[in-house]
MARDREN-853462 format. One record per residue (C-alpha): residue in one letter; residue number from 0; y negated, x negated, z. Coordinates in pm, whole numbers, plus 50000, padded with zeros to 5 digits. Last residue first. Layout:
% MARDREN-853462
<pt "a" NUM <Y X Z>>
...
END
This chain:
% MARDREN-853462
<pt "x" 319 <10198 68203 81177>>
<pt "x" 318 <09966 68034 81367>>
<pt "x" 317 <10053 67647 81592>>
<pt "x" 316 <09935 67467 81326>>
<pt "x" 315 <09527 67604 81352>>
<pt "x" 314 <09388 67261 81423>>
<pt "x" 313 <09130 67291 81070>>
<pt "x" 312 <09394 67033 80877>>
<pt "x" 311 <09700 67257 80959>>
<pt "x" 310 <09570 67583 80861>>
<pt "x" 309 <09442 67414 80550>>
<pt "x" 308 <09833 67314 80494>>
<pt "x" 307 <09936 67634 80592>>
<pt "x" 306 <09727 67787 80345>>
<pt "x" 305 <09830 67531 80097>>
<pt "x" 304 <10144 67632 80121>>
<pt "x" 303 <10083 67986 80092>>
<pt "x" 302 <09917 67978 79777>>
<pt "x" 301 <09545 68015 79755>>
<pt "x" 300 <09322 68339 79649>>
<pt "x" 299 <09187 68360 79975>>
<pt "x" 298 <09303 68690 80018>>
<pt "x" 297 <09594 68613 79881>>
<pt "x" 296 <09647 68317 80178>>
<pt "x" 295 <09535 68554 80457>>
<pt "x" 294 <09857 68837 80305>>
<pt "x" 293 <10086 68569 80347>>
<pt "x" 292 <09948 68440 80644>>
<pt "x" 291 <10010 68750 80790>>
<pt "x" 290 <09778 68797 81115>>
<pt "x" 289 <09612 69135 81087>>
<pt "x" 288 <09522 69022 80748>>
<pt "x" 287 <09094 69084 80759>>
<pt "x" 286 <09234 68878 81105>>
<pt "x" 285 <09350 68615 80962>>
<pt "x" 284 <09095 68573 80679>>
<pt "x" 283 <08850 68505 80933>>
<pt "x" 282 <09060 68248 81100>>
<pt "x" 281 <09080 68080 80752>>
<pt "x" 280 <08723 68093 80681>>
<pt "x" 279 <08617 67985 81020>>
<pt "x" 278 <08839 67688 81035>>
<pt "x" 277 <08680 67585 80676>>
<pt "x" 276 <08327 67630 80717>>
<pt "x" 275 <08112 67815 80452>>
<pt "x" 274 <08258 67517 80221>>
<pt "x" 273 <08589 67722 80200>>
<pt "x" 272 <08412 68031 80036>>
<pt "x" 271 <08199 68323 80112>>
<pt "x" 270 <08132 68362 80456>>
<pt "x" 269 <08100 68744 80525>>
<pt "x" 268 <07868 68979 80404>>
<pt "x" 267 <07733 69280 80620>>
<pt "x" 266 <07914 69577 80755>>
<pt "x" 265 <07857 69496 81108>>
<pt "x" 264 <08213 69518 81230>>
<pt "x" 263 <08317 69306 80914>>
<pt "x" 262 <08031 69032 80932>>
<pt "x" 261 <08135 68988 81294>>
<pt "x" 260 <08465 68914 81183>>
<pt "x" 259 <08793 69089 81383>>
<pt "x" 258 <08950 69004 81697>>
<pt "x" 257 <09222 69227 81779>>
<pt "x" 256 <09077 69411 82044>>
<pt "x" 255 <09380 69557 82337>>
<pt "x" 254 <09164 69846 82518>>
<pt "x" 253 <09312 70078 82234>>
<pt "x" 252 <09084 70373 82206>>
<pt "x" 251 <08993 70336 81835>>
<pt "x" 250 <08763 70085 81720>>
<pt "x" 249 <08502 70337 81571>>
<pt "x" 248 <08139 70133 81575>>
<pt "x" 247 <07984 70359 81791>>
<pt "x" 246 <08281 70414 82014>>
<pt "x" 245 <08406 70077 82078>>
<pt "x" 244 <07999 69969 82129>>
<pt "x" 243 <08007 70209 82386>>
<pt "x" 242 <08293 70077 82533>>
<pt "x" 241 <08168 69761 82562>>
<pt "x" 240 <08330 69496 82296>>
<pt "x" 239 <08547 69230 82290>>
<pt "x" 238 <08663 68924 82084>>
<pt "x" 237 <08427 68994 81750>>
<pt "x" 236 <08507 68669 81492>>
<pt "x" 235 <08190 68479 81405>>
<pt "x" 234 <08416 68166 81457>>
<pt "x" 233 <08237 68060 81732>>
<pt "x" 232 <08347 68368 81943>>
<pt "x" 231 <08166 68687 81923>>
<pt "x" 230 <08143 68903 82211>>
<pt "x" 229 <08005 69278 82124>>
<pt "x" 228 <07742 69499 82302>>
<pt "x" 227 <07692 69830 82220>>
<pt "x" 226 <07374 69880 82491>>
<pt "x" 225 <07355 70234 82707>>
<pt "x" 224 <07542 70534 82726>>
<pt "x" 223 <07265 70831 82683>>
<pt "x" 222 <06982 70603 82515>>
<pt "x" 221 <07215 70476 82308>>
<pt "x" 220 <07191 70147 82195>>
<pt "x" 219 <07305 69917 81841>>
<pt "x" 218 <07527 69574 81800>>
<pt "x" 217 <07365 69367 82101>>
<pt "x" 216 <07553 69015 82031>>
<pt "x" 215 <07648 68824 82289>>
<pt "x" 214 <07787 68476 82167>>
<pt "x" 213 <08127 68396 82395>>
<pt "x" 212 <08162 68154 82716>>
<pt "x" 211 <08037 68410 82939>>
<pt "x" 210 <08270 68672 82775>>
<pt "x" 209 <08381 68795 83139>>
<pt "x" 208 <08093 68755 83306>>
<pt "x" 207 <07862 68926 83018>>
<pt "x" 206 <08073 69234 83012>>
<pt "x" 205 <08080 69282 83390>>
<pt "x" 204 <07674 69231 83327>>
<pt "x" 203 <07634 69468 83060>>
<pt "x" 202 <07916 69744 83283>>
<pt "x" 201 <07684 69673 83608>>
<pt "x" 200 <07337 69715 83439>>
<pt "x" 199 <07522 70020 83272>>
<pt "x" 198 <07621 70200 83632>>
<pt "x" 197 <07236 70143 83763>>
<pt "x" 196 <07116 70298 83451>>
<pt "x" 195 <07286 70573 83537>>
<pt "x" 194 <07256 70588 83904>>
<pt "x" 193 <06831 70558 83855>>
<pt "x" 192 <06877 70901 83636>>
<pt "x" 191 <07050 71056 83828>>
<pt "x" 190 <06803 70986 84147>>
<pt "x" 189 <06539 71145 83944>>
<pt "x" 188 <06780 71424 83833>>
<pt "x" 187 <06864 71440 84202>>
<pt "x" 186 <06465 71451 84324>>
<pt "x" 185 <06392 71725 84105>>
<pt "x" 184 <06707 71974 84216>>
<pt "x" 183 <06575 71925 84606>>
<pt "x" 182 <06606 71700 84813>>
<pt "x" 181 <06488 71834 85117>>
<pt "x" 180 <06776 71911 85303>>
<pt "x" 179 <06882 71531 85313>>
<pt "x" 178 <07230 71430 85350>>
<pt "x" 177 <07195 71225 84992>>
<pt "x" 176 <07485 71045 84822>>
<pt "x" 175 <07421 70828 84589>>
<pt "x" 174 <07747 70734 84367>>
<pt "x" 173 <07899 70479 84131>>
<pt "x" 172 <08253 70526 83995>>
<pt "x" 171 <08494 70326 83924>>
<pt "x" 170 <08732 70149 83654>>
<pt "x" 169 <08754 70323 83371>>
<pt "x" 168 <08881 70073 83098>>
<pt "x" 167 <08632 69995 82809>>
<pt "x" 166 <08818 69640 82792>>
<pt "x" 165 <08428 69533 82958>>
<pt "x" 164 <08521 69745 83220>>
<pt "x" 163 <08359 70085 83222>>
<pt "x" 162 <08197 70212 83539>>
<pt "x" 161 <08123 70607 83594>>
<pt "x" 160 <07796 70729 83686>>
<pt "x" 159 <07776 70974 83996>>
<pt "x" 158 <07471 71220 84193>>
<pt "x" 157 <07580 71329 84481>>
<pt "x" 156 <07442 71610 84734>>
<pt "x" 155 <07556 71651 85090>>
<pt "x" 154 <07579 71928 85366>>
<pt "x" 153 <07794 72121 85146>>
<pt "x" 152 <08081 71880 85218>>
<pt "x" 151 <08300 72126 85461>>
<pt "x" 150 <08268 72378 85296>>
<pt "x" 149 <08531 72192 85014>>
<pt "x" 148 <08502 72251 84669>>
<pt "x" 147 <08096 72112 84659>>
<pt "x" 146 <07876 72282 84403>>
<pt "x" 145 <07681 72428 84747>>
<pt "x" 144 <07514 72089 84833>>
<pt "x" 143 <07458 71933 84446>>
<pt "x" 142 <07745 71773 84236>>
<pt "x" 141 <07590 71591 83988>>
<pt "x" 140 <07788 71438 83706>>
<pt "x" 139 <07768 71142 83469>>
<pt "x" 138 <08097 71151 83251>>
<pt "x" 137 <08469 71038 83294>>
<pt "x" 136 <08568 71381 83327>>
<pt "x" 135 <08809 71320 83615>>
<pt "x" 134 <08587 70977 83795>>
<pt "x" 133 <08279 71226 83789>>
<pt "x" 132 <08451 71485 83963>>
<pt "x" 131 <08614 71262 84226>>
<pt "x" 130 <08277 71078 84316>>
<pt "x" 129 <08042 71388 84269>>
<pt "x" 128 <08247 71605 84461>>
<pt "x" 127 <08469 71948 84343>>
<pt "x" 126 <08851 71889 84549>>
<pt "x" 125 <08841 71648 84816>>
<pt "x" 124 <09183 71488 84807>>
<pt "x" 123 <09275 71574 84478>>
<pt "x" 122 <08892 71563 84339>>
<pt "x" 121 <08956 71194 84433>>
<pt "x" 120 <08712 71101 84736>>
<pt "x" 119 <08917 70892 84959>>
<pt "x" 118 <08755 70680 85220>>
<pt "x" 117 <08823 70278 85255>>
<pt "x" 116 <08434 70208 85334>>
<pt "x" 115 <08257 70451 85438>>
<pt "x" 114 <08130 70849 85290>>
<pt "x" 113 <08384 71000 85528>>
<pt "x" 112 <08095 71275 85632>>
<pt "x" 111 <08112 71092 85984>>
<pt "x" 110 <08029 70722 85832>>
<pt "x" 109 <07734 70883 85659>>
<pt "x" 108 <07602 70999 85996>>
<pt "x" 107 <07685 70706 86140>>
<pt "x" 106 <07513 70472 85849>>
<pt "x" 105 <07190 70683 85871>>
<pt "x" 104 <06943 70471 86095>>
<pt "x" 103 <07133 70177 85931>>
<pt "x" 102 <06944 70251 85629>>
<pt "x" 101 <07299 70254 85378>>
<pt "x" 100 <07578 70128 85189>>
<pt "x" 99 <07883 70188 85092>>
<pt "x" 98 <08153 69955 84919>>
<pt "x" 97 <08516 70025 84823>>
<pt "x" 96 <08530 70412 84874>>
<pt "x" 95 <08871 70506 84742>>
<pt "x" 94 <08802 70744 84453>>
<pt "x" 93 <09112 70608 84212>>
<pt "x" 92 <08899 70406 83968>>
<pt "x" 91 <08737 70274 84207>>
<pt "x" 90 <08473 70314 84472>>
<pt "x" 89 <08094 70229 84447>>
<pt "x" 88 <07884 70451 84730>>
<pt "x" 87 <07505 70416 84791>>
<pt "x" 86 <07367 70629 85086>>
<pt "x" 85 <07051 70828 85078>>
<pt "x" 84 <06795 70844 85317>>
<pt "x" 83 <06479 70863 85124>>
<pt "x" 82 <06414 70525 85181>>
<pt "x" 81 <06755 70391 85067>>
<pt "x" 80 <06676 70536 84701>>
<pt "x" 79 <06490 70214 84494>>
<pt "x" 78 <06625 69966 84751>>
<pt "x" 77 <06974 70091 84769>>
<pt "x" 76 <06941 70056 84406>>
<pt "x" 75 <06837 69702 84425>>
<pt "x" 74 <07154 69623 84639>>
<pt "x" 73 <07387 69775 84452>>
<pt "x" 72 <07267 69620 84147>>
<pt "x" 71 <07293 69290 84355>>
<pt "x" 70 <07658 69360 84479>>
<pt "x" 69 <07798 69485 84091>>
<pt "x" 68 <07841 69113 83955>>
<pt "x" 67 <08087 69030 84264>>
<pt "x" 66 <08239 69389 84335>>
<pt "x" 65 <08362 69419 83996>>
<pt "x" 64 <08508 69050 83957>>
<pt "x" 63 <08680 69099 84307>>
<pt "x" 62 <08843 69465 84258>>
<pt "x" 61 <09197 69321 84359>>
<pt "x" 60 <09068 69180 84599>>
<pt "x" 59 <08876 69487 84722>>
<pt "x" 58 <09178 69653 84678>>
<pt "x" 57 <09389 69451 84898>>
<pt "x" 56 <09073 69414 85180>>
<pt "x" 55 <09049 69818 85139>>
<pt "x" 54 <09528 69826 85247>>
<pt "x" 53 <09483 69534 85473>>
<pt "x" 52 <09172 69773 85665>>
<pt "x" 51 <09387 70095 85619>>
<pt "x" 50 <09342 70407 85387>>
<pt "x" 49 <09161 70646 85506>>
<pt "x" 48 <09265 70974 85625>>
<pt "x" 47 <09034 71222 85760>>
<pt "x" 46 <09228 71501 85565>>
<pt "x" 45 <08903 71716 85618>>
<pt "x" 44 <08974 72085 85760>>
<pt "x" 43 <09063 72350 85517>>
<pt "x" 42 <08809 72637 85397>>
<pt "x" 41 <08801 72541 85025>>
<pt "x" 40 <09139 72530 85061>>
<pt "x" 39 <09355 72276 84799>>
<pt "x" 38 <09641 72352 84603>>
<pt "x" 37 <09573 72017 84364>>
<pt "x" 36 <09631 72199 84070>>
<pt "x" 35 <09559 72566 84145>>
<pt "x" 34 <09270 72481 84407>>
<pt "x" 33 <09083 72196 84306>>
<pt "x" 32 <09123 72241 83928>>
<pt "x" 31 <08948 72589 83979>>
<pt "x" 30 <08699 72414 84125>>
<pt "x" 29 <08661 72153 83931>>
<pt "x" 28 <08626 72468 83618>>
<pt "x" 27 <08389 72641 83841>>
<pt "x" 26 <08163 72289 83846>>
<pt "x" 25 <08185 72259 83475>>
<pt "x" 24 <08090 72590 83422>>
<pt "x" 23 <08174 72934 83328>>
<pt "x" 22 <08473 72859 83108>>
<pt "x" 21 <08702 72796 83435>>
<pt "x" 20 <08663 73068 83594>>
<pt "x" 19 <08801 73339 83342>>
<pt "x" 18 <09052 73501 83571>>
<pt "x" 17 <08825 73555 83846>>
<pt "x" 16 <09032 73404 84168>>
<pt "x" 15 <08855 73081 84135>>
<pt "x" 14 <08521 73267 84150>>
<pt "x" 13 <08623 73451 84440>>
<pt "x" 12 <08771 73138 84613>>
<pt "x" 11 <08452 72972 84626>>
<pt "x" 10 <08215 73204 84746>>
<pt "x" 9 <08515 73314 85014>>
<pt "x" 8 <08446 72898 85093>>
<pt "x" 7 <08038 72944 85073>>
<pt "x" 6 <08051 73238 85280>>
<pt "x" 5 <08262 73087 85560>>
<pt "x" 4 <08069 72719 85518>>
<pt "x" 3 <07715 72936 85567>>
<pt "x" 2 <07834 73120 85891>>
<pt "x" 1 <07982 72775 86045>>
<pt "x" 0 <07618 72644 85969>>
END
């Protein structure tokens, strides 16, 4: 094994060393980030630093709403991969390990690797793993045995699916991490795969919990990134949106949504007059306006005044 973590490490530091490194792969261009920007050695001993029992029980605090509607997908995908021997990981958005989980026949091993609660996985502590890596290019990755940075990790394989919060924030990563010499380049796209869809039951569900009081409204899918789902309020106007939904329908990259009408996102016809519903109407026009009354009340082809007076009768006094 020492042999094998020698060649792999002078592996690694030839191809960062090559001059044109980066453009080979996505794993040569980790590395490469690894080394020159985080001035890491492929050879070098693990940090073993983890961050401190009040330090995880902060974070996990602070990570409550995540780590309540993500526990039972965690859960079912331990029990889809936990049989092969593989360990399920969520951390957050900066690669601390917040949950792992595992067959307790494996949980030292895992727990030896630093894959446990309150380790650090960033590609700047780590360099090239499928926690880190993912959590940089905000994108599914798979970091098999000998992609690792660090020698010291080829032992493992990890297949990763960031998390999106329903403001389309990153906010972690989920991981399954396999020790196994068996599993072979088959049994991680399999495994992939289950992460994936694993990481969008936990950003629909996020979504749902916070808009739980809001219509859901499932605005197109993508096979690759899962459901655009929007929020609508009971004023048909669109409070939030998944990020995929932010990207298909072209809100920009603002996590701040200024609520807009449904009938607007969607491209289809709006209420048409005052007896489509009054308050609905009005708070409509308010956002076409960005706000202005001014600009609501021409839209509506009314005076100001009497905008403010409608405003007024519908509960809506305190806008301007």
């Amino acid at each position: 094994m020492a042999r094998e973590r020698s060649n792999h490490s002078d592996r690694v530091l030839d191809i960062v060393q090559s001059g044109s490194a980066a453009a080979l792969s996505a794993v040569a261009a980790s590395w490469c980030r690894s080394a020159l920007r985080h001035g890491l050695d492929p050879a070098g001993a693990r940090p073993g630093a983890r961050i401190s029992q009040g330090e995880l029980a902060a974070l996990r605090d602070a990570n409550g709403e995540l780590l309540a509607v993500a526990a039972p997908v965690l859960d079912t995908l331990l029990g889809s991969v936990g049989r092969t021997g593989a360990c399920v990981i969520l951390s957050d958005v900066d690669g601390v390990v917040l949950e792992a989980c595992s067959g307790i026949a494996e949980a030292g091993l895992y727990d030896a690797v630093g894959l446990a609660a309150g380790g650090l996985w960033s590609e700047a502590a780590e360099g090239t793993n499928g926690i880190g890596t993912c959590l940089v290019e905000q994108r599914p990755v798979t970091i098999l045995r000998n992609e690792h940075f660090a020698s010291r990790n080829i032992g493992v394989s990890c297949m990763d699916a960031p998390i999106f919060d329903p403001d389309g924030r990153l906010v972690a990563a989920l991981d399954v991490s396999s020790a196994r010499p068996d599993h072979d380049d088959a049994m991680a796209a399999l495994i992939a795969a289950l992460v994936q869809d694993a990481a969008r039951a936990i950003e629909r569900d996020y979504f749902c919990r916070r808009f739980a009081q809001a219509r859901i409204v499932l605005a197109g899918e993508s096979r690759s990134s899962g459901p655009s789902l929007l929020a609508v309020d009971r004023d048909d106007l669109v409070i939030g949106a998944t990020r995929t939904a932010r990207k298909q329908l072209g809100f920009g990259g603002d996590t701040t949504l200024a609520p807009r009408p449904l009938a607007d996102v969607l491209g289809q016809d709006g209420p048409g007059g005052f007896e489509d519903g009054e308050r609905t109407v009005l708070r409509q026009a308010l956002a076409r306006s960005g706000g202005n009354v001014a600009a609501a009340a021409r839209l509506l082809g009314i005076g100001r005044a009497t905008m403010y007076r409608r405003m007024e009768r519908a509960g809506m006094s305190g806008v301007h």
